[in-house]
BALUMBA-445250 format. One record per residue (C-alpha): residue number from 1; residue in three letters; x, y, z. Coordinates in nm, 2 decimals. Each point is the difference from the previous one (the first is absolute). Example, Ala and Ser with C-alpha at 12.3 -4.5 7.8 and 13.67 -1.06 7.14 Angstrom:
<recs>
{1 Ala {1.23 -0.45 0.78}} {2 Ser {0.14 0.34 -0.07}} 
</recs>
This chain:
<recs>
{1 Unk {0.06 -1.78 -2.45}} {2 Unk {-0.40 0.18 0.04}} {3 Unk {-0.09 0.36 0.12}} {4 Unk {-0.20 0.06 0.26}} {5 Unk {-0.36 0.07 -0.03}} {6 Unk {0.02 0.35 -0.13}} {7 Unk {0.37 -0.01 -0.16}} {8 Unk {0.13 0.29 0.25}} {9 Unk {0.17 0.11 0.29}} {10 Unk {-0.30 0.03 0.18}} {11 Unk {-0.04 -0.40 -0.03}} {12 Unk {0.22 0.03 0.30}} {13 Unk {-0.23 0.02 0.33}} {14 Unk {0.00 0.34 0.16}} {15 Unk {0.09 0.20 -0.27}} {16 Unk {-0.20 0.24 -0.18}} {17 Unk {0.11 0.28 -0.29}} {18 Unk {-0.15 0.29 -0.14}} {19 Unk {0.08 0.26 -0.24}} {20 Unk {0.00 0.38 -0.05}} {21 Unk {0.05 0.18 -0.34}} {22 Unk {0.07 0.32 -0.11}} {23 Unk {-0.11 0.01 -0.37}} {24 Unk {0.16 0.38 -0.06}} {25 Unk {0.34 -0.09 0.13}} {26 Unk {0.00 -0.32 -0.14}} {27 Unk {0.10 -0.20 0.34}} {28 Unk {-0.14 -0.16 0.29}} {29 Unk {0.06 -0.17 0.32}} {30 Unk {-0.06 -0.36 0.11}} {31 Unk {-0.09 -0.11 0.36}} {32 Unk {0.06 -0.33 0.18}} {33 Unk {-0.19 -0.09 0.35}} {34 Unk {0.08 -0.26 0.25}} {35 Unk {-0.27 -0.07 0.21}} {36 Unk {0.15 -0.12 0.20}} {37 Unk {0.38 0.13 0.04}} {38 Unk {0.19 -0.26 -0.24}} {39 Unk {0.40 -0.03 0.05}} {40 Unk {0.20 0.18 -0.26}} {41 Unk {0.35 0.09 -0.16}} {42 Unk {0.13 0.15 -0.30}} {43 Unk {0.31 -0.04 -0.22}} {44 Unk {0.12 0.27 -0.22}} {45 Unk {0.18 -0.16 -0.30}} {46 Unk {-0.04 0.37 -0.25}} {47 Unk {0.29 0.29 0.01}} {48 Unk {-0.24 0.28 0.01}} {49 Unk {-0.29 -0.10 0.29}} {50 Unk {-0.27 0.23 0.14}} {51 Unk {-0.15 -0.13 0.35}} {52 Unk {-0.14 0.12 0.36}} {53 Unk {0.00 -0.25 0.29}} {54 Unk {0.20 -0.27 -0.10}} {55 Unk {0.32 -0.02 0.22}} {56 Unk {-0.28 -0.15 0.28}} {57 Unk {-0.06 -0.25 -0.24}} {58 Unk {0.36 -0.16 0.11}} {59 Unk {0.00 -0.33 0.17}} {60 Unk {0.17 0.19 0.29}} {61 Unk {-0.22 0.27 0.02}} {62 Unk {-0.30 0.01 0.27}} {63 Unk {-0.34 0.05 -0.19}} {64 Unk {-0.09 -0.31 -0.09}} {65 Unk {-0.34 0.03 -0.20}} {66 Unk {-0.11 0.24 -0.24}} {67 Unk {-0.35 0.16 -0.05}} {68 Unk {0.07 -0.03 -0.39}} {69 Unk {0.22 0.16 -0.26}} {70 Unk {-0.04 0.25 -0.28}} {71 Unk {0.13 -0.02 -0.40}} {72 Unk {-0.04 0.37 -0.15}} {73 Unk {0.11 0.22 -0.32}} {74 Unk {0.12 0.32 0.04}} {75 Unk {0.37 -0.08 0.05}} {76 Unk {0.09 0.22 0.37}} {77 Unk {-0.30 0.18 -0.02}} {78 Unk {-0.19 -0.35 0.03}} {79 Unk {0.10 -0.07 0.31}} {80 Unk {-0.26 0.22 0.17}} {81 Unk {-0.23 -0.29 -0.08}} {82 Unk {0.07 -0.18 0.30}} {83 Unk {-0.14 0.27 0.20}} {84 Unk {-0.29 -0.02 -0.13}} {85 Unk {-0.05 -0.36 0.02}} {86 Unk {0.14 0.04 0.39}} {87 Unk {-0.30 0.24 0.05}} {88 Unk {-0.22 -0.22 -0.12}} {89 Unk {0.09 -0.28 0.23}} {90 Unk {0.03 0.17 0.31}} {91 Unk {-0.34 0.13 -0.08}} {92 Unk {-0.05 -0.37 0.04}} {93 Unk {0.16 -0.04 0.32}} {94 Unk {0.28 -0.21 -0.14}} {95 Unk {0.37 0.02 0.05}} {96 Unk {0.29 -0.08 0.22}} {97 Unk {-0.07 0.10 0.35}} {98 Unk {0.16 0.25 0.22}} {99 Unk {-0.17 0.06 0.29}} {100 Unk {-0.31 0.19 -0.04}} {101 Unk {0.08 0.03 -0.38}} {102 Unk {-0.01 -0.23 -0.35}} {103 Unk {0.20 0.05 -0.24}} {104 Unk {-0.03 -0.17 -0.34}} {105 Unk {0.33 -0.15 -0.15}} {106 Unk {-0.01 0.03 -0.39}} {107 Unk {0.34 -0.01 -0.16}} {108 Unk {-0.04 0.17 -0.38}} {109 Unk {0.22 -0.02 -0.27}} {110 Unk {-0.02 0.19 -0.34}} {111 Unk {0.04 0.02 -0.38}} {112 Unk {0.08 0.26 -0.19}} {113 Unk {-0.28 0.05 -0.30}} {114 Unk {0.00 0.44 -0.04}} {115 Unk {0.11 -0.04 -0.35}} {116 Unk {-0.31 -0.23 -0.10}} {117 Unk {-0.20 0.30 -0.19}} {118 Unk {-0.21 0.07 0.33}} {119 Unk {-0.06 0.38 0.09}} {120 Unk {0.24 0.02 0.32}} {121 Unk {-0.06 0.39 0.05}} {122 Unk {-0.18 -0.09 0.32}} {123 Unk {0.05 0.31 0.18}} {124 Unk {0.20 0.03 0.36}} {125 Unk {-0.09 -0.34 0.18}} {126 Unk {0.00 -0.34 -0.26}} {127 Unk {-0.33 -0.19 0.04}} {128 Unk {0.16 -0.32 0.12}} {129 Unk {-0.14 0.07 0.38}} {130 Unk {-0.36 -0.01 -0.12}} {131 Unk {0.07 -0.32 -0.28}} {132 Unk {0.14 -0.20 0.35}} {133 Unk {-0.31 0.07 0.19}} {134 Unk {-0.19 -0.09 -0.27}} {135 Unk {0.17 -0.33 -0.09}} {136 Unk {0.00 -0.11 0.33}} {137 Unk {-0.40 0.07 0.00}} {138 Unk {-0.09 -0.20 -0.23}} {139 Unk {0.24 -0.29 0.08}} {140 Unk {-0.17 -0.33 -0.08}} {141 Unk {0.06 -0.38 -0.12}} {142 Unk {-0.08 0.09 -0.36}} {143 Unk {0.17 0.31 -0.17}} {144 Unk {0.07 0.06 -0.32}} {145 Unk {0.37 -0.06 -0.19}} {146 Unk {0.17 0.18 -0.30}} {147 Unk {-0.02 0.35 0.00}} {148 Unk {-0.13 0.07 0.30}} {149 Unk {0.16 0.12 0.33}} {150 Unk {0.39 0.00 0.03}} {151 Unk {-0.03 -0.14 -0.35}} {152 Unk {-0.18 0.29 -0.20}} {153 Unk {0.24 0.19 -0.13}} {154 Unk {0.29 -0.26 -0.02}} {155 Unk {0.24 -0.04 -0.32}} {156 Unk {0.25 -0.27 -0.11}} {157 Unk {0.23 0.04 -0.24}} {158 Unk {-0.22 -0.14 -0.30}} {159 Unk {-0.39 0.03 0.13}} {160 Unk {-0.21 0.13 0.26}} {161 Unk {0.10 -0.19 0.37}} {162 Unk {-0.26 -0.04 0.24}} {163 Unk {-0.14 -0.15 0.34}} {164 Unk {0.01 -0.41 -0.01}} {165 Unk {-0.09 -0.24 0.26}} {166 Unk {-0.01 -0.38 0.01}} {167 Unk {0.01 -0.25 0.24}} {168 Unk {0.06 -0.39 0.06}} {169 Unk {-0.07 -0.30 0.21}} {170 Unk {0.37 -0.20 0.06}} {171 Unk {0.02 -0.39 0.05}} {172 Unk {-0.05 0.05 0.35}} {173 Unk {-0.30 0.22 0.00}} {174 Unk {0.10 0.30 0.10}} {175 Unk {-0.11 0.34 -0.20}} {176 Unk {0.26 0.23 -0.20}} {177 Unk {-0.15 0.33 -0.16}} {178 Unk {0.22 0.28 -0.12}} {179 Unk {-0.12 0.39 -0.10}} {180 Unk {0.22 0.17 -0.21}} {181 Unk {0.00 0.37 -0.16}} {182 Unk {0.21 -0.11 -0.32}} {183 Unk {0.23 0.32 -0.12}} {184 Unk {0.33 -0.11 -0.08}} {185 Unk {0.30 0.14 -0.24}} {186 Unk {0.02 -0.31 -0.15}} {187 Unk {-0.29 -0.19 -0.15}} {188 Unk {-0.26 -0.30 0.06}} {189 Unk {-0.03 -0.08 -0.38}} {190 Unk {0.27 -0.20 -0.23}} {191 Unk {0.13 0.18 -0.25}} {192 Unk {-0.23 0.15 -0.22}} {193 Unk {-0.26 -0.27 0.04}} {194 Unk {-0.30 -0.01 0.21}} {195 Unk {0.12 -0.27 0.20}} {196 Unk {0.10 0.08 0.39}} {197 Unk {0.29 -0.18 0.17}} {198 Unk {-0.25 -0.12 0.26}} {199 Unk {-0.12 -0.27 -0.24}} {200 Unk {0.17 -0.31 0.18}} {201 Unk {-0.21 0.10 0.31}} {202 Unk {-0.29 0.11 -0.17}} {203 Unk {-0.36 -0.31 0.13}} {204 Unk {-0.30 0.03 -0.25}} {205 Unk {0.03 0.32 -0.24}} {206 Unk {0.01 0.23 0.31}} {207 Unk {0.22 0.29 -0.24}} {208 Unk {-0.07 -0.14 -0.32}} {209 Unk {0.10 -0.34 -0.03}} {210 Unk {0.21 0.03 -0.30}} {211 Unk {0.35 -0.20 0.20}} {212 Unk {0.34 0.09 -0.13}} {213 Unk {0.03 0.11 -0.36}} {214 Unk {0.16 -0.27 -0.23}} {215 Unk {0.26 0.05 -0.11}} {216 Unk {0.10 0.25 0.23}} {217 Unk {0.11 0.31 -0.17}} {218 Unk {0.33 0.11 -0.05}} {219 Unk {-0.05 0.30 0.20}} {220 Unk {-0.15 -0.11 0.29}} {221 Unk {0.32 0.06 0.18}} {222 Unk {0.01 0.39 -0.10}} {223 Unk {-0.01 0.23 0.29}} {224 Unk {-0.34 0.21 -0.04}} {225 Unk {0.06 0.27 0.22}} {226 Unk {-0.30 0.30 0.09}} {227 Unk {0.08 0.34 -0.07}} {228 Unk {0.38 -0.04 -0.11}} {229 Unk {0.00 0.16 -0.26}} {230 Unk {-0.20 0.32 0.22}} {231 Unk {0.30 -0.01 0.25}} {232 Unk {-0.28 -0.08 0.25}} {233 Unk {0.10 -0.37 0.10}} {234 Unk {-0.04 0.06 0.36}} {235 Unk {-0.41 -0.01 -0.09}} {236 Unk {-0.10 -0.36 0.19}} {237 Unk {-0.01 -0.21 0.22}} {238 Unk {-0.20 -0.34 0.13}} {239 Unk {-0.17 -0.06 0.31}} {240 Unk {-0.14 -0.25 0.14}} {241 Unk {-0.15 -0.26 0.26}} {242 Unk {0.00 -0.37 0.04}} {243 Unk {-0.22 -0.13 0.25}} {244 Unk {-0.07 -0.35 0.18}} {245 Unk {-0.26 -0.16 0.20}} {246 Unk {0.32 -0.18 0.23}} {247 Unk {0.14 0.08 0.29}} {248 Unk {0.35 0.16 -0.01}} {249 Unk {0.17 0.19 0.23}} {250 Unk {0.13 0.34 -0.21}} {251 Unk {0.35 -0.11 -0.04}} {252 Unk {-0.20 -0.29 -0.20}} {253 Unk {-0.20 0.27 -0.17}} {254 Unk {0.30 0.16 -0.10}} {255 Unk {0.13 -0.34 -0.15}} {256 Unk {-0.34 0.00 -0.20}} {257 Unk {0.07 0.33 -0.14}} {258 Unk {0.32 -0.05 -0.12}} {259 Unk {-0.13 -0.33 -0.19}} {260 Unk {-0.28 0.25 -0.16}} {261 Unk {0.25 0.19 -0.16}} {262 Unk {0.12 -0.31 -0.20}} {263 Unk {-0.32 0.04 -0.19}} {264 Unk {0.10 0.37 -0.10}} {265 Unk {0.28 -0.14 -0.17}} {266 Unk {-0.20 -0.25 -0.14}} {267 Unk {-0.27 0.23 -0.16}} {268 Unk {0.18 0.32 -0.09}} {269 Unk {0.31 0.08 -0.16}} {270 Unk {0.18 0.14 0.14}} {271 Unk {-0.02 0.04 0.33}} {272 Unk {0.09 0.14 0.34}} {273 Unk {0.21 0.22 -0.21}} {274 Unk {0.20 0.33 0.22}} {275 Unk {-0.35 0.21 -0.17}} {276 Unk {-0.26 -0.22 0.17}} {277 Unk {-0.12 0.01 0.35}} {278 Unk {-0.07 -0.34 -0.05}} {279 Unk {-0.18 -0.14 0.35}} {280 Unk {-0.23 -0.28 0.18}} {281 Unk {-0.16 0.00 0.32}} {282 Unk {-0.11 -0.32 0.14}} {283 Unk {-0.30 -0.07 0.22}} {284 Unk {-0.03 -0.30 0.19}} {285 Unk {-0.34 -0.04 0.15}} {286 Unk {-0.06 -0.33 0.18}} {287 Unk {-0.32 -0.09 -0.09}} {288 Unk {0.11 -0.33 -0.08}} {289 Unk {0.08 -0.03 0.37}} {290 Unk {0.29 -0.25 -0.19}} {291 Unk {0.38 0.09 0.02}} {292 Unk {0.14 -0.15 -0.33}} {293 Unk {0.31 -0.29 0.02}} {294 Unk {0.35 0.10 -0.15}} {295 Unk {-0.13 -0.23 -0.27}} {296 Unk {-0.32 0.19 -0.01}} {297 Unk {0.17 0.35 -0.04}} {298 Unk {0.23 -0.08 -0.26}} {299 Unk {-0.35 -0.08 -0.19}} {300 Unk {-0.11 0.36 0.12}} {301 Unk {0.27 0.22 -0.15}} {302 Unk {-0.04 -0.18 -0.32}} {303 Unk {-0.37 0.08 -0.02}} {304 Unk {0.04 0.31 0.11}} {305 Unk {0.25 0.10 -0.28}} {306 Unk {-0.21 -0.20 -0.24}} {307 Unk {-0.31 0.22 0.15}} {308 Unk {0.22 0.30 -0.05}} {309 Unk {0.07 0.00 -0.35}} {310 Unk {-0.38 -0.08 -0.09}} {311 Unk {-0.10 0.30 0.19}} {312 Unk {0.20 0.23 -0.18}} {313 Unk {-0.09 -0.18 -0.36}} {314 Unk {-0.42 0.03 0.12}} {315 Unk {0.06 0.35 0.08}} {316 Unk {0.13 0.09 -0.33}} {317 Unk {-0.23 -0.22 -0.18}} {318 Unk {-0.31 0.20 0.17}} {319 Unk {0.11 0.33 -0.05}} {320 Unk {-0.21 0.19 -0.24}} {321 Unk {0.06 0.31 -0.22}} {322 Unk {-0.02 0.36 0.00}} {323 Unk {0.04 0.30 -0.19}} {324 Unk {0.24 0.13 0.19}} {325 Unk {0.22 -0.32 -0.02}} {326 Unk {0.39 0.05 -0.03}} {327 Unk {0.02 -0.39 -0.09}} {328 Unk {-0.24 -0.24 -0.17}} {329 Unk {-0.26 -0.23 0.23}} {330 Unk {0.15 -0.35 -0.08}} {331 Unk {-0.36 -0.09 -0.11}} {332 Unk {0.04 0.23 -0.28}} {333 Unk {0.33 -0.19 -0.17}} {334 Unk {-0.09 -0.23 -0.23}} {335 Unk {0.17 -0.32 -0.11}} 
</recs>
């Protein structure tokens, strides 16, 4: 299998990203555009989920399109993100129309990351409104990964977590790209080594190229968990989106999601645990003009699992450290 031209989500036509960060609180917000509307769902697989908007993401649900979906820190107070990214695009003139008025559908989800070393004495209203706006501003085919956006202040339970994206171009042609603000209870890493569980999926040295350790150590099995020992396990949480350039109706979406989530179990360890709000949109935009066969799909879930789990390795892989960092940035280990 190859990536796409740039290796990310936005590899997929009509879909651009940006990022807003908060260098004080340690967090940030990620924004995803549609332009245009691209079909969506979301399946929830984690125990402890925070979202806005997504029961209309249901197959039987009316809204059929979204405007673009938004990945933020900030646990509840995160969600106000959205709002700001909404009042950007209705600035625009975008959104779902109801009579004289637009409205811009952008379900959210969030991670928890306030115990991450950040200052989070932000006074009466969190800044998350503001970081939306600005994320969706600046939204483009090119943004930056690792700690950045959704990503920035993200932990997993051995080193820093951060925001990945990959993408890849199945058998049949069609695009797969996956965004993913990595910061699970469990971790990306095998045991003590350097070495992610990714590493089957991993094409060129795109987190490090080092494969699977040999032999593999005796404790790659060990649960690594974040914070147990603090009593603060409910401290994660990843979220994500998988995206295709096919045309699928949103109960197909939703299939694609829930295929996405095999590459969480393949990639961290473990996961979709009752402390994780482990969760993955799915955008569908069409730009293929091409509806894939049953054959076809099967090879789209696989890649986008496959695409999953080297999101969230690349995301880990670029994040770099801080002062203020609770865990090490994995490009600090050594061998």
């Amino acid at each position: 299998m190859k990536t796409g031209p740039r290796n990310l989500i936005t590899d997929v036509e009509g879909l651009y990203v940006g990022n807003a960060n908060d260098q004080k609180i340690n967090s940030g917000v990620t924004a995803i555009l549609c332009d245009p509307p691209a079909s969506a769902a979301v399946q929830v697989l984690g125990g402890a989920p925070g979202t806005r908007e997504t029961d209309l993401l249901e197959p039987h649900n009316t809204v059929d399109t979204v405007n673009g979906l938004v990945l933020s820190g900030g646990s509840a107070f995160g969600l106000d993100a959205a709002s700001g990214a909404q009042a950007f695009l209705r600035e625009q003139g975008k959104g779902f129309e109801v009579g004289p008025h637009r409205i811009p559908i952008l379900p959210a989800a969030i991670l928890f990351d306030l115990i991450n070393g950040g200052d989070k004495d932000w006074g009466r209203y969190p800044p998350y409104r503001e970081l939306g706006y600005q994320a969706a501003a600046v939204a483009a085919p090119d943004f930056a990964i690792g700690s950045h956006g959704a990503g920035l202040g993200a932990l997993t339970a051995t080193v820093k977590g951060g925001l990945g994206s990959a993408s890849s171009v199945t058998a049949d042609g069609h695009i797969v790209g996956a965004l993913v603000a990595a910061n699970p209870l469990g971790t990306a890493t095998i045991g003590g080594t350097r070495h992610f569980w990714a590493a089957p999926f991993e094409i060129g040295s795109e987190f490090g190229g080092l494969g699977l350790p040999s032999p593999m150590p005796g404790d790659a099995s060990d649960l690594r968990i974040k914070f147990r020992e603090l009593a603060r396990g409910a401290a994660n949480t990843t979220i994500a989106v998988i995206a295709t350039d096919a045309v699928l109706t949103k109960a197909e979406a939703k299939r694609l999601a829930i295929a996405a989530h095999a590459g969480f179990a393949r990639a961290i360890w473990p996961s979709h645990t009752p402390l994780d709000g482990d969760l993955v949109f799915a955008l569908a935009t069409g730009a293929s003009q091409r509806k894939p066969s049953p054959d076809a799909f099967i090879d789209l879930g696989a890649a986008a699992a496959s695409t999953m789990s080297r999101a969230i390795a690349r995301g880990i892989h670029a994040a770099r450290p801080d002062p203020r960092d609770l865990m090490p940035a994995w490009s600090t280990l050594q061998d």
